[in-house]
C-alpha positions as CSV (number, residue, x, y, z in Angstrom):
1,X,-203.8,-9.6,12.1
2,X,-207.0,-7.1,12.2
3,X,-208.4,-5.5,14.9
4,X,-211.7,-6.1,16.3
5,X,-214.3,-3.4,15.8
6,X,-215.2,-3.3,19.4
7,X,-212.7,-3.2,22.1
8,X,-213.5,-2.7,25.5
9,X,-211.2,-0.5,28.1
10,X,-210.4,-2.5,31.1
11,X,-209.1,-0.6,34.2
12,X,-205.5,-1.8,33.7
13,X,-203.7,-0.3,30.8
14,X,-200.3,-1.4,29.2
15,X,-197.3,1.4,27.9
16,X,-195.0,0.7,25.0
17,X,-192.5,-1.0,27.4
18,X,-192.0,-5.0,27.9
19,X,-194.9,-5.9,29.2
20,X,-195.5,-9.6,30.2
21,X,-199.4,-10.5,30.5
22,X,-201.1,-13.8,32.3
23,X,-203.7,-15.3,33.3
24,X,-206.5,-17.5,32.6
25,X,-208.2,-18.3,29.1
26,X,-210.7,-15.8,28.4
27,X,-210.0,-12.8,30.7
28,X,-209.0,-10.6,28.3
29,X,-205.3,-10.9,27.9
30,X,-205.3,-10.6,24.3
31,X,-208.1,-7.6,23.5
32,X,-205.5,-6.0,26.4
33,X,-203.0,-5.7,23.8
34,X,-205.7,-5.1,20.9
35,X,-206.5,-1.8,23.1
36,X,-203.6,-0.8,22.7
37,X,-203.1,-1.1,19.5
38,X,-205.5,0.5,18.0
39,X,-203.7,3.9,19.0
40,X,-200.2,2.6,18.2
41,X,-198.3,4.3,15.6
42,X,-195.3,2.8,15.1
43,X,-195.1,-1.1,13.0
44,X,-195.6,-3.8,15.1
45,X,-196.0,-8.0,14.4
46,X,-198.2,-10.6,16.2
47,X,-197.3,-14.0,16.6
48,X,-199.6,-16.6,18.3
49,X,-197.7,-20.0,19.3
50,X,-201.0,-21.7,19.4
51,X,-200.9,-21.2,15.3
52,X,-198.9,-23.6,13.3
53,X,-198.9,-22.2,10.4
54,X,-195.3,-21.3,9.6
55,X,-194.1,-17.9,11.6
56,X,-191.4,-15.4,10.5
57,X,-189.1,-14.4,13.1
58,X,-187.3,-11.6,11.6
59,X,-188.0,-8.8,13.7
60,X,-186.0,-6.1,12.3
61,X,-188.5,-3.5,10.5
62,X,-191.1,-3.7,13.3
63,X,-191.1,-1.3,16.4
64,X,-192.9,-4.0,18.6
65,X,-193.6,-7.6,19.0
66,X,-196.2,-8.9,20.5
67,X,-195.8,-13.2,21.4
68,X,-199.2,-14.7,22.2
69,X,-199.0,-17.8,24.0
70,X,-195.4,-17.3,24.3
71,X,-193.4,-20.9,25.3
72,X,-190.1,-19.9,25.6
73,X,-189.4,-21.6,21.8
74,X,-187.7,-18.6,20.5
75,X,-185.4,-16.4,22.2
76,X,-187.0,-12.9,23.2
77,X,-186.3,-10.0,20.3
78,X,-184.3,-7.4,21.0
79,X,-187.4,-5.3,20.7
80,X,-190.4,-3.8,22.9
81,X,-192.2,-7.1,23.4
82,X,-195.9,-7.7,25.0
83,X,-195.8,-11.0,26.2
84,X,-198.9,-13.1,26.8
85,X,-199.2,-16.3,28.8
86,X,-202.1,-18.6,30.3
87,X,-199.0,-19.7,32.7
88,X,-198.4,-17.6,35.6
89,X,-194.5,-17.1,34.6
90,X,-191.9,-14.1,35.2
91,X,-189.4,-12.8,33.0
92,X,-186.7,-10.2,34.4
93,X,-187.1,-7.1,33.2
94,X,-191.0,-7.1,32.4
95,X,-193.5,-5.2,33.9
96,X,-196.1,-8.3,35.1
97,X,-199.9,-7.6,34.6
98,X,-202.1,-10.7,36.5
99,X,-205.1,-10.1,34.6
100,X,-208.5,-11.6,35.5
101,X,-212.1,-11.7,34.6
102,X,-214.1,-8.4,34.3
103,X,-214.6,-7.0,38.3
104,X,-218.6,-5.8,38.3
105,X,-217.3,-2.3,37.7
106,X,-215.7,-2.4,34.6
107,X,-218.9,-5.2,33.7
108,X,-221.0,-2.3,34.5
109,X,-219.2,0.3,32.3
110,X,-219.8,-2.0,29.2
111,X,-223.7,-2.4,29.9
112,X,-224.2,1.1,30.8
113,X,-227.3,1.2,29.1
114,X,-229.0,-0.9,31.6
115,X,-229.7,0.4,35.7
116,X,-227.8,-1.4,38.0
117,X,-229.9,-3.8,39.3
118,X,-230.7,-4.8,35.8
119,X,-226.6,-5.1,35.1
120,X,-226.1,-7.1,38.1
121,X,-228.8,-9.5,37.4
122,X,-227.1,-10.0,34.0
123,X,-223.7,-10.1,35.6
124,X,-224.7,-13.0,37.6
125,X,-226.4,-15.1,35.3
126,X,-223.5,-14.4,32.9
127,X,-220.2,-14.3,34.6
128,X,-217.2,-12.5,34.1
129,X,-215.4,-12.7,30.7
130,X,-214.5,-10.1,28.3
131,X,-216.5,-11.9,25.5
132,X,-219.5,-12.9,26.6
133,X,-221.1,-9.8,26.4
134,X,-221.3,-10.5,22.5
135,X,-221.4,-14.3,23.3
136,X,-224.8,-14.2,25.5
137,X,-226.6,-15.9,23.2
138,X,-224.3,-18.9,23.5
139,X,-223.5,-18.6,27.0
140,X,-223.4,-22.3,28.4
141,X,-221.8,-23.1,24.9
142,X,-219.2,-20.7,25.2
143,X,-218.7,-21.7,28.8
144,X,-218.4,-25.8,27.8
145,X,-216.1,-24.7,24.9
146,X,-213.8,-22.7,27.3
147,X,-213.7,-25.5,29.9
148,X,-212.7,-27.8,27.6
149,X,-209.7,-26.1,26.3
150,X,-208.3,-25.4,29.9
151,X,-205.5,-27.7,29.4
152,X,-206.0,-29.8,32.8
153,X,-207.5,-32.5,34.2
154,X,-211.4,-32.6,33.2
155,X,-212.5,-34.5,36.1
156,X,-210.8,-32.2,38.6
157,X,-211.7,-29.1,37.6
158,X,-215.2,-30.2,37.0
159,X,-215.2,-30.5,40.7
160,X,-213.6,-27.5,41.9
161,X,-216.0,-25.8,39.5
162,X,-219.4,-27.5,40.4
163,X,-218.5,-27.0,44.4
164,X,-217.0,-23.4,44.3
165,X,-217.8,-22.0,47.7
166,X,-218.2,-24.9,49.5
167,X,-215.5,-26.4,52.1
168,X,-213.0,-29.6,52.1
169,X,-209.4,-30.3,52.4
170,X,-207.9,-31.6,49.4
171,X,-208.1,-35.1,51.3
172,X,-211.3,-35.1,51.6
173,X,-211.3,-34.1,47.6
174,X,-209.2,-36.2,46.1
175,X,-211.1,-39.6,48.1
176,X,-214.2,-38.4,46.6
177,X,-212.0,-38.6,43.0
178,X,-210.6,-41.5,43.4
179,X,-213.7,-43.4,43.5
180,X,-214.3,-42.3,40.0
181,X,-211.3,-41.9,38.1
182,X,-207.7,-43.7,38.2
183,X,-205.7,-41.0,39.7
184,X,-202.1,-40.9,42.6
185,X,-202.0,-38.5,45.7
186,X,-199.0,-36.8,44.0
187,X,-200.9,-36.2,40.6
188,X,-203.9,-34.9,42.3
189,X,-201.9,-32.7,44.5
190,X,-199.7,-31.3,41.6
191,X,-202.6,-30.6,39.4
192,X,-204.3,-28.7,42.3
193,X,-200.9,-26.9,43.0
194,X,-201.1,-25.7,39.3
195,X,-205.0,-25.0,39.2
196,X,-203.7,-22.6,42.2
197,X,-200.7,-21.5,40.6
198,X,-202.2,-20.5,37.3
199,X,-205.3,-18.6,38.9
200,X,-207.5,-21.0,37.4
201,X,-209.2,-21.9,41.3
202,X,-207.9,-20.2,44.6
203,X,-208.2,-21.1,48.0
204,X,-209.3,-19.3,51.5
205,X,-208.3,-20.8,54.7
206,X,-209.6,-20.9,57.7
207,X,-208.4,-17.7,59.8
208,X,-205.6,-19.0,62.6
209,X,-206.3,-22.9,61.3
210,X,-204.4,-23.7,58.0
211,X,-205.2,-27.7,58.7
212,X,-209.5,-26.8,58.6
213,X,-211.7,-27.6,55.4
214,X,-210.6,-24.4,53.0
215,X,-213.3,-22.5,50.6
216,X,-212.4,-23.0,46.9
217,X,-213.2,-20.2,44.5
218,X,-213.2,-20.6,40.4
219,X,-212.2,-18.0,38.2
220,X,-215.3,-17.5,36.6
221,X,-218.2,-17.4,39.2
222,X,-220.6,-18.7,35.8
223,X,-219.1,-22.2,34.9
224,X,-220.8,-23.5,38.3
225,X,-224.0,-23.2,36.4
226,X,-222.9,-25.3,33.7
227,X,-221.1,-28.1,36.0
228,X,-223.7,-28.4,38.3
229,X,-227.5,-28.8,39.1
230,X,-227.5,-27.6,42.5
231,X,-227.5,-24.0,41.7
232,X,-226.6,-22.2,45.0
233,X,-226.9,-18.6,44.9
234,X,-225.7,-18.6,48.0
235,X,-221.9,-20.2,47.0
236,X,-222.2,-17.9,43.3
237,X,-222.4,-15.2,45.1
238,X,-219.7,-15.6,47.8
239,X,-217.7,-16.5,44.6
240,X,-218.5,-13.2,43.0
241,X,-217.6,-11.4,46.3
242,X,-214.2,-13.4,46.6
243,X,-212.9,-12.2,43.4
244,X,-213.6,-8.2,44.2
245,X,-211.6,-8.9,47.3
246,X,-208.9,-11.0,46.4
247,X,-206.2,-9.0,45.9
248,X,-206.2,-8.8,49.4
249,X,-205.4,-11.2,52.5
250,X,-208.9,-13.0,53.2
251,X,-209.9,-15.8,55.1
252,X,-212.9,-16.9,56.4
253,X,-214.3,-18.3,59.8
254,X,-217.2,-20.2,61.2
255,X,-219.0,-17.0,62.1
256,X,-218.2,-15.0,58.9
257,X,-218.3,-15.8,55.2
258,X,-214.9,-13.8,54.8
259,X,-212.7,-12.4,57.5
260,X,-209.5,-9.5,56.6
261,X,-207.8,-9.1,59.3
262,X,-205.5,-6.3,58.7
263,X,-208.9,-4.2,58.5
264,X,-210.1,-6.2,61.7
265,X,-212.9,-6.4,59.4
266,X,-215.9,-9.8,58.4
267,X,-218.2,-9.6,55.6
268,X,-221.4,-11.9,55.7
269,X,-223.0,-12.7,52.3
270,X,-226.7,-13.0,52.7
271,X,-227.7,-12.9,49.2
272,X,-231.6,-12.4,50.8
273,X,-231.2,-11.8,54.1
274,X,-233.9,-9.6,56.1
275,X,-233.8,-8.5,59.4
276,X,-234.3,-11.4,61.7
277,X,-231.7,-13.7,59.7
278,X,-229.0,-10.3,60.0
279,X,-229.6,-10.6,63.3
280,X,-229.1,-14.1,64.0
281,X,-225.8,-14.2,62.3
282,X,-224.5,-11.6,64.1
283,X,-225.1,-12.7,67.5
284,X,-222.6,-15.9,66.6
285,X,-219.9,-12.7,65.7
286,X,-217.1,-12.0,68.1
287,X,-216.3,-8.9,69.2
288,X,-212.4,-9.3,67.1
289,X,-213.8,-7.0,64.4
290,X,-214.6,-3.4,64.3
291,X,-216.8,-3.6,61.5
292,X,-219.2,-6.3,59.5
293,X,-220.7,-5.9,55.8
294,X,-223.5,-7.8,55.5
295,X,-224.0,-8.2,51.4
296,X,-227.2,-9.3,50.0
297,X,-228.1,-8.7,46.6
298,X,-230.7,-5.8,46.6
299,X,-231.7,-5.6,50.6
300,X,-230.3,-2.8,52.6
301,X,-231.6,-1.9,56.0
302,X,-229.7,-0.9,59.3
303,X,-228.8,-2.6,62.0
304,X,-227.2,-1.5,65.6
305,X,-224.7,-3.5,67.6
306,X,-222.9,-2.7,70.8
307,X,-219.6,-4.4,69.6
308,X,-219.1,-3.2,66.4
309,X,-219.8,-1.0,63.4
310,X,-222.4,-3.1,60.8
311,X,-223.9,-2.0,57.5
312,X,-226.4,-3.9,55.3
313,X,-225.7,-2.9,51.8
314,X,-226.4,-4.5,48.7
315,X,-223.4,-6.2,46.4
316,X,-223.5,-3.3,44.0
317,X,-223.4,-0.4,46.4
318,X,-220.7,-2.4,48.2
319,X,-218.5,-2.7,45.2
320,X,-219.0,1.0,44.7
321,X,-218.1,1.8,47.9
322,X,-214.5,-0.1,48.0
C-alpha cells in the first residue's frame, strides 16, 4: 500500500496501541491511519476486507496490523492492530475513536489560504469530508457516488437526507414511504435504528416531550443539495450547527432551534437575521435559560434582554468561541 502525498492532520490522533476506528464512509477513517503512518518506523501490513484479491494472514514479521473494513472473518493478531469499521462496533481492549466529518475548524486549517468568510462560504457549499477538498471539482459526483455506496436503503436515506432539519416522527415518515415503495413497520423502523446507530442520521427530540415530531440531522450537511430542490439555507445551516454541538446533550423546542440544558442555554440559527427578526424570536423565549446565541452567518449586532444574557455572533466566530 503507498501513502498519499497529502495527508491532512485532523484534531484526533491515534498511538501505536489497539486502536479501533468507526464511522461513516468518507470521514476520514482511513487517511487517520495513513497520518500515522507516515512517521511509523517499525513494519507494518494493511489489509482491506472490501478487496478480494487473495490476502495473507501471516502476521509474524510485521510490528502492526492495520484491518480496514474489518468483519470479524479472521481472528484478531496477536499484534498492535488499528481497526477500521463503517459499523459502530466495540471490541474489549481497544481504545474506540467515533470519527466524523471535518468540524469547520479543522475545514478551516486546510483552506488557510482563504479569510474566513471566504472558507465558510466554501464550507457550506461543499460539506464536510476529508476528500473533497481535492474532489471540488466533482462535488455533486462525489456526493452521488458516496450515497450510493452507503450500504442501506436508497429510498430512506434519500429522505432523511433531502429533509435534514425539518421535523416528523418516524410515523409520520414511514406513511409518506409507504406510498412509494413496498416496505413493513419493522423494516422501516430497523433500518432507521441502524441509520441512527451507525451515525449515518441522528435525531434531536423535543426537550421534556420524547413523543413530539424530532429534528433529523445527516452526516454530511452537503448531500441535502444533491437530494433535493428545495435548498433551505435555513435547515443546512442548523445541520452544520448540530454537528459542532453534538457531542453534547441537545434538544430543541418551539421557541429555540437548539436547547442544552445542562448549560441552561438556547441557540437560535438565523442564518440572516437583523434586528427586528432577533427581536421577535426572542420575545417567544422563556426566561428557563440564562443565555441565547443567536447564529447567523456573517451578521453580528447586540441585543439587550431583561431575562437573560444574548449575543448575535456569526457561525464562524461562534465555532471559535466554543
Amino acid at each position: 500500500m503507498q501513502l498519499p502525498k497529502k495527508i491532512y492532520d485532523r484534531k484526533v490522533k491515534i498511538n501505536f496501541e489497539n486502536t479501533l476506528i468507526t464511522g461513516p464512509k468518507r470521514v476520514g477513517k482511513t487517511f487517520l491511519v495513513f497520518n500515522f503512518l507516515k512517521n511509523f518506523k517499525g513494519k507494518y501490513k494493511y489489509i482491506d476486507f472490501n478487496d478480494y484479491r487473495e490476502k495473507d494472514y501471516n502476521f509474524d514479521d510485521v510490528d502492526l496490523v492495520v484491518l480496514d473494513n474489518y468483519n470479524f472473518q479472521i481472528p484478531l493478531p496477536n499484534k498492535t492492530t488499528f481497526v477500521i469499521s463503517e459499523k459502530n462496533i466495540n471490541i474489549d481492549g481497544f481504545r474506540k475513536i467515533e470519527l466524523n466529518g471535518l468540524d469547520f475548524e479543522e475545514f478551516f486549517a486546510f483552506e488557510s489560504s482563504l479569510n474566513i468568510n471566504q472558507t465558510f462560504d466554501k464550507f457550506l457549499r461543499l460539506g464536510n469530508f476529508p476528500n473533497i477538498l481535492t474532489e471540488e471539482y466533482f462535488k455533486d459526483e462525489y456526493l452521488k457516488e458516496t450515497f450510493e455506496l452507503l450500504p442501506y436503503n436508497k429510498e430512506i436515506l434519500a429522505f432523511f437526507f433531502a429533509h435534514a432539519g425539518e421535523k416528523f416522527t418516524l410515523y409520520q415518515i414511514y406513511q409518506i414511504l409507504k406510498k412509494d415503495m413496498k416496505i413493513s413497520k419493522d423494516s422501516f423502523y430497523k433500518i432507521t435504528n441502524e441509520l441512527l446507530e451507525n451515525r449515518i442520521i441522528f435525531e434531536v427530540n423535543k426537550f421534556d416531550s420524547p413523543k413530539s415530531p424530532k429534528k433529523f440531522f445527516s452526516y454530511n450537511f452537503a448531500f441535502k443539495s444533491i437530494m433535493t430542490n428545495r435548498k433551505n439555507i435555513l435547515h443546512i445551516f442548523e445541520n452544520i450547527i448540530f454537528l459542532e454541538l453534538n457531542k453534547k446533550e441537545v434538544f430543541y423546542k418551539d421557541t429555540l432551534s437548539f436547547y442544552l440544558p445542562e448549560e441552561k442555554r438556547g441557540i437560535l440559527v438565523l442564518p440572516f437575521a437583523n434586528e427586528e427578526v432577533a427581536l421577535e424570536k426572542l420575545k417567544k423565549v422563556h426566561s428557563d435559560v440564562n443565555r441565547v446565541e443567536i447564529i447567523t452567518i456573517s451578521n453580528e449586532f447586540e441585543i439587550q434582554n431583561k431575562n437573560f444574557e444574548v449575543e448575535v455572533i456569526p457561525f464562524w466566530r461562534w465555532k471559535f468561541a466554543e
